[in-house]
ZAMI-834606 format. One record per residue: residue number from 0; x, y, z of N, C-alpha, C in turn. Coordinates in steps of 0.05 Angstrom, whole numbers, padded with zeros to 5 digits. Atoms other than C-alpha are relative to their C-alpha. Example, Ala and Ser with C-alpha at 12.3 -4.5 7.8 and 13.67 -1.06 7.14 Angstrom:
BEGIN
(0, (00018, -00024, 00000), (00246, -00090, 00156), (00018, 00024, 00000))
(1, (-00016, -00024, -00001), (00273, -00021, 00143), (-00015, 00022, 00014))
END
This chain:
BEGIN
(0, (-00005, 00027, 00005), (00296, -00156, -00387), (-00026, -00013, -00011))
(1, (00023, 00007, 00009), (00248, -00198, -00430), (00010, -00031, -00003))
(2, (00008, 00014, 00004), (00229, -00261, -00439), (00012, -00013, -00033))
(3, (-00004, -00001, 00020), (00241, -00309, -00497), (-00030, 00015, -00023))
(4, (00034, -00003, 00016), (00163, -00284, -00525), (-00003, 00032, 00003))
(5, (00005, -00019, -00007), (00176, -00219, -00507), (-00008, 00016, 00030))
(6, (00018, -00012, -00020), (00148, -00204, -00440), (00019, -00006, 00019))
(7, (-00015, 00003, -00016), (00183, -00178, -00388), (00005, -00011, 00023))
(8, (-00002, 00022, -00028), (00209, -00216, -00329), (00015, 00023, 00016))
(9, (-00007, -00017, -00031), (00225, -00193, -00260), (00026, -00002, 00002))
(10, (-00025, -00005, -00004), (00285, -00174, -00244), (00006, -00002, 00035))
(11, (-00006, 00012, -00025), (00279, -00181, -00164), (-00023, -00021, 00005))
(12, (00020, 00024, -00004), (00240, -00247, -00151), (-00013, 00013, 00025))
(13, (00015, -00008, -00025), (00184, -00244, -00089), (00015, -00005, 00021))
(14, (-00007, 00010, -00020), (00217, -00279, -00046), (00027, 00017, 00009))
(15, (-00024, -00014, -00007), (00279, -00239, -00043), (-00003, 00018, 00017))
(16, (00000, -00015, -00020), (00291, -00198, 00023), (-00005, 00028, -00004))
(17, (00013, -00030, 00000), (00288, -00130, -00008), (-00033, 00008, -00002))
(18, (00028, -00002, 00009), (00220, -00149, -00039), (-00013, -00002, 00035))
(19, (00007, 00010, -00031), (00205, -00171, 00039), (-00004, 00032, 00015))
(20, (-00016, -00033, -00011), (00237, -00096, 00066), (-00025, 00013, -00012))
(21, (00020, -00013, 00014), (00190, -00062, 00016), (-00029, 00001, 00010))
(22, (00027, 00006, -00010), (00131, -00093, 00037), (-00010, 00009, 00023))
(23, (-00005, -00009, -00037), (00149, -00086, 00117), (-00012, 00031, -00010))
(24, (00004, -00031, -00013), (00157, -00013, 00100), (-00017, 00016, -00014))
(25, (00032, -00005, 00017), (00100, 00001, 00052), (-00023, 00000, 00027))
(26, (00025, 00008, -00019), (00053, -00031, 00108), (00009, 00019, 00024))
(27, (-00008, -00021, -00023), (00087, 00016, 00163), (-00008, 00029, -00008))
(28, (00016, -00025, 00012), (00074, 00073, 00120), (-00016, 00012, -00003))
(29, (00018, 00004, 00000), (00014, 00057, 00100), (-00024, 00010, 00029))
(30, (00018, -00005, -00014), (-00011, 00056, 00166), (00000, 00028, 00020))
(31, (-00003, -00019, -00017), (00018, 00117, 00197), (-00012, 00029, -00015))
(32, (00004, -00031, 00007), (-00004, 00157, 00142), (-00039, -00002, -00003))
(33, (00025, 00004, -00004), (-00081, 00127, 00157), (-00004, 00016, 00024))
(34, (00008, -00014, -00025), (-00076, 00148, 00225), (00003, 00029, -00003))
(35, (00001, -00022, 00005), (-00051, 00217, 00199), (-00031, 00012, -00009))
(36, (00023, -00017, 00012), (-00117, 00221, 00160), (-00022, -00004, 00009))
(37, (00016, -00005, -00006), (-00156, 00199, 00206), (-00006, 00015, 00015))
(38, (-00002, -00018, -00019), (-00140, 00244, 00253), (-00018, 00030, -00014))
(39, (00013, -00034, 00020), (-00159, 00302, 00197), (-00030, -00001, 00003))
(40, (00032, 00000, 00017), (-00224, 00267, 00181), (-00006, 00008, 00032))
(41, (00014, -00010, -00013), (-00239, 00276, 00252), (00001, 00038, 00008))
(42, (-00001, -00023, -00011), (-00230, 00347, 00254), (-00005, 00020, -00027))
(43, (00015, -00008, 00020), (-00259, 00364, 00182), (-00024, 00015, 00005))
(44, (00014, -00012, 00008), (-00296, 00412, 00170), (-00034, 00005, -00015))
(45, (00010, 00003, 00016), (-00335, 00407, 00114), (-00007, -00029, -00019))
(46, (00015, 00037, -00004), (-00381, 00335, 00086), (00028, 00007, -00033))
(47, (-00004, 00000, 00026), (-00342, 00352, 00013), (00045, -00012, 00010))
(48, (-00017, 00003, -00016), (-00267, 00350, 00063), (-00002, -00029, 00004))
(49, (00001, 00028, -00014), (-00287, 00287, 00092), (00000, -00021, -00017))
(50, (-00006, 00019, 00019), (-00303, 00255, 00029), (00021, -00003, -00011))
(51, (-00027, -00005, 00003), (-00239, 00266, 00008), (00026, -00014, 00017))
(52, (-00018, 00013, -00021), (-00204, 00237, 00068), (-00012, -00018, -00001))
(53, (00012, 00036, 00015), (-00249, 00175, 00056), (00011, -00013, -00014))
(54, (-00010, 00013, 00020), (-00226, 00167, -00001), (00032, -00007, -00009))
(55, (-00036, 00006, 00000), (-00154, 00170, 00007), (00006, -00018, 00022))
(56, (-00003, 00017, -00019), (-00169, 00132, 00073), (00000, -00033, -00017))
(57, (00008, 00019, 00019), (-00201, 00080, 00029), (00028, -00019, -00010))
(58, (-00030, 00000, 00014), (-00142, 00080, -00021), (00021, -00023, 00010))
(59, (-00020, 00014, -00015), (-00093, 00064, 00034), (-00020, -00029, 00019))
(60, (00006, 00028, -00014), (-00132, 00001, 00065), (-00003, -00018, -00029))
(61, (00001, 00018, 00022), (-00146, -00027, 00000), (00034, -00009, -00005))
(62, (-00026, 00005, -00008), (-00065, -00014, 00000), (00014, -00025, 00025))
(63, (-00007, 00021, -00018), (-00056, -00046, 00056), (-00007, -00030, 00004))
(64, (00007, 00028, 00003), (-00090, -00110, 00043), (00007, -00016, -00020))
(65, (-00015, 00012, 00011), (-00054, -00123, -00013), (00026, -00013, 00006))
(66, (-00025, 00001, -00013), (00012, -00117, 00026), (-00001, -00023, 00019))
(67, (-00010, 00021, -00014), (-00007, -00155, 00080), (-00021, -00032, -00011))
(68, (00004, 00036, 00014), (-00037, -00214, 00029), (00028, -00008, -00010))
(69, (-00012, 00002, 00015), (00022, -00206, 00000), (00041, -00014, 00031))
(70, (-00021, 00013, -00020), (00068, -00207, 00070), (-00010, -00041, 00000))
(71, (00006, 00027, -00007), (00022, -00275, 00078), (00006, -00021, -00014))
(72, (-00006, 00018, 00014), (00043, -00311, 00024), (00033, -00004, -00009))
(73, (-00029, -00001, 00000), (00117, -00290, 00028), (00007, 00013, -00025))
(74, (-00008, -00016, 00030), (00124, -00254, -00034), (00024, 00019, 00005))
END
């Protein structure tokens, strides 16, 4: 779907409950699959391992702070 100028428009608005659902279960996800990796990082091995799980730890909190700016404003 586009726009009269071209540019596409949304097809489920923010506010709509699925967009709501999504978010919920993004941020549930999110955090179970942190605790998954933190659990690794503590039992890593190797500094080259750990960076690695940093960085995917990372990843997912940067994730998650979108979500829940995003729970905060009702989107």
């Amino acid at each position: 779907m586009q726009d009269g100028e071209g540019r596409p428009t949304r097809f489920v608005r923010d506010e709509h409950p699925a967009t709501q659902a999504v978010l919920e279960w993004t941020f549930e996800r999110d955090v179970a699959d942190a605790r998954q990796l933190l659990d690794w990082l503590a039992h890593a091995s190797t500094v080259k391992d750990k960076r690695a799980l940093l960085d995917h730890i990372r990843g997912l909190l940067a994730e998650l702070n979108t979500v829940v700016d995003a729970l905060s404003r009702g989107d």
